[in-house]
N, C-alpha and C positions, 0 to 999 in steps of 0.2 A: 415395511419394505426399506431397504438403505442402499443410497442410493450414494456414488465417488464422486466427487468435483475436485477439481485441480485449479490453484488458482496462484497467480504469480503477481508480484508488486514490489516498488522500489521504495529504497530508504535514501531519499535524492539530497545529496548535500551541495550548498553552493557558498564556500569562505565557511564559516562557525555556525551556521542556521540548515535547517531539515526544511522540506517538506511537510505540510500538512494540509489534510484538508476537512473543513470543514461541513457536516452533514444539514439536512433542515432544520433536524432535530438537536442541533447542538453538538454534536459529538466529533470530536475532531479525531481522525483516523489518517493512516498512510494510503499513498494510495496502492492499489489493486483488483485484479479482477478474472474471471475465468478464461483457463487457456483455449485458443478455438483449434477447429480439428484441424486443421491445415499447419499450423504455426509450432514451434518448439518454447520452451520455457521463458526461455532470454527473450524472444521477439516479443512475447505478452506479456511481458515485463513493462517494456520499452512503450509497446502501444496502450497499455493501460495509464501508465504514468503520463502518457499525451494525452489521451482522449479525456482523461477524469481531471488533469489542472495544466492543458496546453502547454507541458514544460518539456522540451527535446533534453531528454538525459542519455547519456552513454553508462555502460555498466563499466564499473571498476571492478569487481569479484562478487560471487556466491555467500552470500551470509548463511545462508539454512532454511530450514524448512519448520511448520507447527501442524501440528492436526488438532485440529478439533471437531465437534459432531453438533449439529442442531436440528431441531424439525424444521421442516417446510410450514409455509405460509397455512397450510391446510392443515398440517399436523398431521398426514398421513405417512408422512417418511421419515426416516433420520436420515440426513445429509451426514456421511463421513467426508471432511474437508481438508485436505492437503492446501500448505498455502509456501510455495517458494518467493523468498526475500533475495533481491539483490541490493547490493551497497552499487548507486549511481551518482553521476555529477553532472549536474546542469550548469552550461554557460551563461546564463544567465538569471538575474530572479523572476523576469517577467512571467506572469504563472495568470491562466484565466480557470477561474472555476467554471466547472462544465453543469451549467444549471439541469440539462437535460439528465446527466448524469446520479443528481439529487446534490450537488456541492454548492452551497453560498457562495463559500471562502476558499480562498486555494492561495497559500502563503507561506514564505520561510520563517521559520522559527529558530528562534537563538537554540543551542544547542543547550543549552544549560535548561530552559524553559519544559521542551516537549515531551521529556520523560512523564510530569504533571499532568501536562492537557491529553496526553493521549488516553483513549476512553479503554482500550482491549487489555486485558491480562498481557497476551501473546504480542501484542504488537511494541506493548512495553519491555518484554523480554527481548525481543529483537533491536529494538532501541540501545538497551545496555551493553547488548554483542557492538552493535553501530560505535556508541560512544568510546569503547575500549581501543576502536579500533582507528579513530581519527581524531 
């Protein structure tokens, strides 16, 4: 069975440092997460990037989108996964990882640094779109 998710996250800049956050397991990622049924792209953008490292960001523009496919936990599905990126800016660095969320860490990164630490193929691409652009 394959099954659509949509899911939307920001590339939050504040002065020459990113956003990141970091997982249990080590993995440092951007934040994001599935859109809900009520809400449009931009608002889940906005609420994910709060809820996953309490950082209030505004969107500056539309960077793009990635798909990629994986199984479920169970291995009964393929998830085909749409994921929209915006370029955001926080006022400030003050950022709490959302433990409940599965995040340690939730920190700006020098911009020169995060291309390295980021764990995803896809999130690295978006990265290099991010950097060209500020």
């Amino acid at each position: 069975m394959v099954v659509e998710e949509v899911s939307a996250g920001g590339v939050v800049i504040f002065g020459n440092a990113i956003l990141l956050l970091k997982k249990f397991n080590g993995d440092w990622v951007l934040p994001k997460g599935r859109v809900e049924k009520n809400e449009n792209i931009r608002e889940a953008a906005i609420r994910e990037v709060l809820e996953e490292s309490g950082v209030k960001a505004e969107i500056i523009r539309y960077i793009g989108m990635v798909h990629y496919t994986y199984k479920n936990i169970k291995g009964d599905e393929t998830v085909f996964k749409t994921v929209h990126w915006y370029l955001m800016k926080a006022n400030s660095m003050e950022s709490v990882p959302q433990k409940k969320e599965g995040f340690i860490e939730a920190t700006f990164v020098h911009k020169d640094r995060v291309k390295d630490l980021v764990k995803y193929n896809d999130e690295r691409k978006i990265l290099k779109k991010v950097l060209k652009l500020i």
